[in-house]
ROVEXGU-637229 format. One record per residue (C-alpha): x, y, z; residue number from 1. Coordinates in Angstrom, 2 decimals. Layout:
<rs>
<r xx="X" yy="Y" zz="Z" num="NUM"/>
...
</rs>
This chain:
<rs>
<r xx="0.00" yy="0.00" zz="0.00" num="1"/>
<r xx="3.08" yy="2.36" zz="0.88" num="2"/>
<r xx="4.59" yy="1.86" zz="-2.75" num="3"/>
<r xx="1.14" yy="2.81" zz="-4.40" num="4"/>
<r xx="0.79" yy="6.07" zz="-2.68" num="5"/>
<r xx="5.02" yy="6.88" zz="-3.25" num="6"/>
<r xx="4.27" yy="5.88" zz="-6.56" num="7"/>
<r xx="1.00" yy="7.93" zz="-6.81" num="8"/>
<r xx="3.01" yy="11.20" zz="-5.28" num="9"/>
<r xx="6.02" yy="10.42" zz="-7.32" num="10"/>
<r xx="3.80" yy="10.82" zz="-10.61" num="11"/>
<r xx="1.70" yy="13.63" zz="-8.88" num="12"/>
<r xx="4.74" yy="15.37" zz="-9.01" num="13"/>
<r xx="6.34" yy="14.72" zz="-12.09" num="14"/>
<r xx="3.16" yy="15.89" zz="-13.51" num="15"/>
<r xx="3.25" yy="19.42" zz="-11.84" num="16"/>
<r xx="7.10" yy="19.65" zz="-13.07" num="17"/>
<r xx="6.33" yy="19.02" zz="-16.66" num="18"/>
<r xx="3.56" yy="21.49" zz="-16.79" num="19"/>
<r xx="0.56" yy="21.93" zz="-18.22" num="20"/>
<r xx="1.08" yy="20.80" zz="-21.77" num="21"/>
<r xx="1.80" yy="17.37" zz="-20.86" num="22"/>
<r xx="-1.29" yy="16.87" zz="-18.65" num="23"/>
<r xx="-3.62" yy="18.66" zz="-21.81" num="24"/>
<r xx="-1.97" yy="16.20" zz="-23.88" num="25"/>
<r xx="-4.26" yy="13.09" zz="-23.53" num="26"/>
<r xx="-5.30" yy="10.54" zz="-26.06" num="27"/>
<r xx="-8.80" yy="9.09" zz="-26.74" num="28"/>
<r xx="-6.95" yy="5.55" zz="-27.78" num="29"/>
<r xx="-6.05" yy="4.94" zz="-23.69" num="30"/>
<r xx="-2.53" yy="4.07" zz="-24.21" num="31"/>
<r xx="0.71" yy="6.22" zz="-24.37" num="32"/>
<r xx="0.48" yy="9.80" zz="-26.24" num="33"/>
<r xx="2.25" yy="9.21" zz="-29.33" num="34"/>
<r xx="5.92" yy="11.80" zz="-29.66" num="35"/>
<r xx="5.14" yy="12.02" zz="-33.43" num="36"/>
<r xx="2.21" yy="14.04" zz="-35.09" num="37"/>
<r xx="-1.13" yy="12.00" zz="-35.69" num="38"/>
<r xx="-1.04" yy="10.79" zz="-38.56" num="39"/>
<r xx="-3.33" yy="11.59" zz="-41.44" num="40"/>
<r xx="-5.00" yy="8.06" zz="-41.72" num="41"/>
<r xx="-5.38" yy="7.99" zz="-38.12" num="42"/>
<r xx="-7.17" yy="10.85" zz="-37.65" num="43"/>
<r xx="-9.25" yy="9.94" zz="-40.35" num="44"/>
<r xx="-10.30" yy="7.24" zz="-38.92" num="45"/>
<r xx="-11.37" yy="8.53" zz="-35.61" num="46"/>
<r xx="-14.14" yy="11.04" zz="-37.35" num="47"/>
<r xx="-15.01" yy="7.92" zz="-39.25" num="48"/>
<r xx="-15.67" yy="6.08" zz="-36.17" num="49"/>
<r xx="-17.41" yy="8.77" zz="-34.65" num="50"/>
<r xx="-19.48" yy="8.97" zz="-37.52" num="51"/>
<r xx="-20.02" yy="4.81" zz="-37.03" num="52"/>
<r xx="-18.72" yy="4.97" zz="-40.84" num="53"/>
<r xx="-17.51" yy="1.72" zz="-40.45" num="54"/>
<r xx="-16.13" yy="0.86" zz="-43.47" num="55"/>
<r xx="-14.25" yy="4.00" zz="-43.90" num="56"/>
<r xx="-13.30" yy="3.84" zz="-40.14" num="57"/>
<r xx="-11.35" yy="0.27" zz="-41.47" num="58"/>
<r xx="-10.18" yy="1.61" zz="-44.23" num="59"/>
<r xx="-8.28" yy="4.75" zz="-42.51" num="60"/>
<r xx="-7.07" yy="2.56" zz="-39.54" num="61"/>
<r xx="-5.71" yy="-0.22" zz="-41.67" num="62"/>
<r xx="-3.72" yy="2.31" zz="-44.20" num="63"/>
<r xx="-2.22" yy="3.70" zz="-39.98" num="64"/>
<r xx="-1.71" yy="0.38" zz="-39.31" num="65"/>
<r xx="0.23" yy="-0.73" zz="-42.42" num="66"/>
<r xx="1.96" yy="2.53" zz="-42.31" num="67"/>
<r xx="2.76" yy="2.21" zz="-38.60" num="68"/>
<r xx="2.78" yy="-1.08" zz="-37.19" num="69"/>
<r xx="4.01" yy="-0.20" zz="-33.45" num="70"/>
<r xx="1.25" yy="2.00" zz="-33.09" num="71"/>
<r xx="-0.58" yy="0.36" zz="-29.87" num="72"/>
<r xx="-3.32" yy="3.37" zz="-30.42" num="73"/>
<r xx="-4.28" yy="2.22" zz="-34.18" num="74"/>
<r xx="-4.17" yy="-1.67" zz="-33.73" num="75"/>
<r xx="-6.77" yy="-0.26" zz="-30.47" num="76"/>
<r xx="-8.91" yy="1.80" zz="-32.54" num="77"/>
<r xx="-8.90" yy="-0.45" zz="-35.31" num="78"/>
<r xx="-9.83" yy="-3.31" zz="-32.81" num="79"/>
<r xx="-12.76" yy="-1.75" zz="-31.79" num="80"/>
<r xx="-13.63" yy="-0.37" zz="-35.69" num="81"/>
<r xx="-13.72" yy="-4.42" zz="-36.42" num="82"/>
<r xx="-16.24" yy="-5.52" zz="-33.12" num="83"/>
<r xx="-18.69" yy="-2.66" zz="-33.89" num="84"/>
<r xx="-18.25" yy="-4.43" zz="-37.44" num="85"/>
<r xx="-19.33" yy="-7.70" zz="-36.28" num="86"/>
<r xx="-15.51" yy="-9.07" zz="-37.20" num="87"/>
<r xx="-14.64" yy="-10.66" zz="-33.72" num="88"/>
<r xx="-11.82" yy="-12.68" zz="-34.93" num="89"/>
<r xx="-10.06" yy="-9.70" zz="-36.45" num="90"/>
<r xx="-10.73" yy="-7.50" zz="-33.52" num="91"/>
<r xx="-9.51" yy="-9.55" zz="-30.87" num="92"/>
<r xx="-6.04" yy="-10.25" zz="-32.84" num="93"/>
<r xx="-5.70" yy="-5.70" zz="-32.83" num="94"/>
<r xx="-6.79" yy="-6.03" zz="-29.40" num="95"/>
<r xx="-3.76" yy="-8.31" zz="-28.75" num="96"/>
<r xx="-1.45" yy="-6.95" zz="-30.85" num="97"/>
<r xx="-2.35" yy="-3.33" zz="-29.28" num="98"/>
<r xx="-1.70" yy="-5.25" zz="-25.87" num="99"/>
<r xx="1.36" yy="-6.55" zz="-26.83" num="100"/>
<r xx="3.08" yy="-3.17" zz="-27.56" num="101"/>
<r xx="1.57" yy="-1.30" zz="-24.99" num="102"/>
<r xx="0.18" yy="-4.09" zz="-21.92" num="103"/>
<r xx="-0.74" yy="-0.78" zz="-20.30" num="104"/>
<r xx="-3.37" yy="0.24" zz="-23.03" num="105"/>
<r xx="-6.52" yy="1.37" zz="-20.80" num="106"/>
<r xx="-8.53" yy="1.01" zz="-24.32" num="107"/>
<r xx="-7.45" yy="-1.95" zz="-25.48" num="108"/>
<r xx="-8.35" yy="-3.46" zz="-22.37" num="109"/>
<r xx="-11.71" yy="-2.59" zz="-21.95" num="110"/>
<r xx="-12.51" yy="-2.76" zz="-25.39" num="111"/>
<r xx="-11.18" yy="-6.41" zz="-25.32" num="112"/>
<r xx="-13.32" yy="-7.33" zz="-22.19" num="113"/>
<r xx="-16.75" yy="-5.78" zz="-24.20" num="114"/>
<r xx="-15.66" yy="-8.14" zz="-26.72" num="115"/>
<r xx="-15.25" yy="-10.92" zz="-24.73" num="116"/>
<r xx="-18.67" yy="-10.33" zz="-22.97" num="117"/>
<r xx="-20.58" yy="-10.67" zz="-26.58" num="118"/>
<r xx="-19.14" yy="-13.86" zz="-27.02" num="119"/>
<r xx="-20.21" yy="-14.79" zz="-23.25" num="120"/>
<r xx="-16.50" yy="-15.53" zz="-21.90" num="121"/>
<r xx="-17.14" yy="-13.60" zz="-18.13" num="122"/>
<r xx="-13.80" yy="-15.12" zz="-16.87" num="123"/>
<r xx="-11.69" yy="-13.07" zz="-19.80" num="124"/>
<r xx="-13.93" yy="-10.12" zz="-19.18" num="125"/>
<r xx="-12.88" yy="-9.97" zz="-15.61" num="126"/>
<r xx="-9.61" yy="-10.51" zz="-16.11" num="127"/>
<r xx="-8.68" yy="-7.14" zz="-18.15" num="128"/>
<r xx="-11.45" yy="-5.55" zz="-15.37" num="129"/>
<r xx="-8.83" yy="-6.63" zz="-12.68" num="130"/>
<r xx="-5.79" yy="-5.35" zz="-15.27" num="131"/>
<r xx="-7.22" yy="-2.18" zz="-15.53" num="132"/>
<r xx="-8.20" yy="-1.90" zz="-11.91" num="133"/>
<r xx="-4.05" yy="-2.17" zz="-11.26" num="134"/>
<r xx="-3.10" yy="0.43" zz="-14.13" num="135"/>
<r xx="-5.66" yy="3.29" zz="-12.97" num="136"/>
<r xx="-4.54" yy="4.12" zz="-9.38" num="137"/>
<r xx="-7.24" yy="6.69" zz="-8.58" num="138"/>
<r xx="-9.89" yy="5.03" zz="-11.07" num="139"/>
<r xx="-10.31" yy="5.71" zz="-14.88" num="140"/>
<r xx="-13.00" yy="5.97" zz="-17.57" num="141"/>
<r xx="-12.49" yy="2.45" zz="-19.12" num="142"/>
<r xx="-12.39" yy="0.56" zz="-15.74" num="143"/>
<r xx="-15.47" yy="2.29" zz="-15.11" num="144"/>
<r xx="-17.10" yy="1.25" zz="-18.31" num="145"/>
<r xx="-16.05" yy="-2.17" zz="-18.64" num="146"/>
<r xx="-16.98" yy="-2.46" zz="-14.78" num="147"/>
<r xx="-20.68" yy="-1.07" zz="-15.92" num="148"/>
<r xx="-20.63" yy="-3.82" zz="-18.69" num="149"/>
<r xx="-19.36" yy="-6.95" zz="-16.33" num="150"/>
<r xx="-22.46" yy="-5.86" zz="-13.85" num="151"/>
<r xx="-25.31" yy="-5.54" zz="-17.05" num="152"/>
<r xx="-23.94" yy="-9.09" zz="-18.48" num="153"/>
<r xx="-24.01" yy="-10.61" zz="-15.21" num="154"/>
<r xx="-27.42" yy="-8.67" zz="-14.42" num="155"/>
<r xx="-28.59" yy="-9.93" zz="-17.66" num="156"/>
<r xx="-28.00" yy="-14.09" zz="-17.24" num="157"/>
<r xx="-29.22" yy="-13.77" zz="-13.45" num="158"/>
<r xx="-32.56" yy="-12.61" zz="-15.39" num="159"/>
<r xx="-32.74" yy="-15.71" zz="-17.72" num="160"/>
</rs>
């Protein structure tokens, strides 16, 4: 418990030294803010996805992807651009591979417990619940969401 709060003040700190800029610059994708400018393709496919333009949304993210392989952000987003697709298969391997660079990615691991909740594996869902309850200290949208998901899945098969 000690280390967690010297960690927590350690980072507290560092954040106050490196001033504002680096606290206003957050990502949507939940992982690490890239060094290098967004990338065209990228950003195209985030308006695409908010949009729910699908197919344009895979499109953009897969050009980023191809362009960029290391980016834990795009394999994320594109991840998530193939589950509200219907492609499980292919999201779970971006889900991974965003994992795999990145086993930090808040995103990636809520978005891969909502996808393991539509194909009713609980057990998997829980476990990136309990990985993202150790990664957010004080609490963070995506444990909060895929918390809120766990507790309407279970909700719903306790009403079957």
């Amino acid at each position: 418990m000690l280390n967690h709060v010297l960690f927590a003040l350690t980072l507290l700190a560092a954040l106050a030294l490196s001033g504002p800029a680096a606290i206003a610059a957050g990502d949507a994708g939940g992982g690490n803010v890239p060094a290098v400018p967004e990338d065209l393709d990228y950003a195209a496919g985030k308006r695409a996805v908010e949009a729910m333009d699908w197919q344009a949304a895979l499109d953009a993210f897969n050009r980023a992807v191809a362009k960029n392989p290391g980016d834990a952000n795009a394999h994320n987003y594109l991840g998530y651009t193939y589950r509200k697709s219907g492609k499980l298969d292919l999201a779970f391997k971006h889900y991974e591979e965003a994992l795999r660079l990145d086993p930090r990615h808040r995103g990636a691991h809520e978005y891969m417990g909502e996808a393991y909740l539509m194909v009713n594996k609980l057990a998997k869902a829980e476990e990136h619940l309990k990985a993202l309850d150790q990664i957010c200290l004080f609490g963070c949208e995506e444990y909060n969401d895929l918390k809120k998901a766990v507790a309407e899945y279970r909700q719903k098969a306790a009403n079957k």
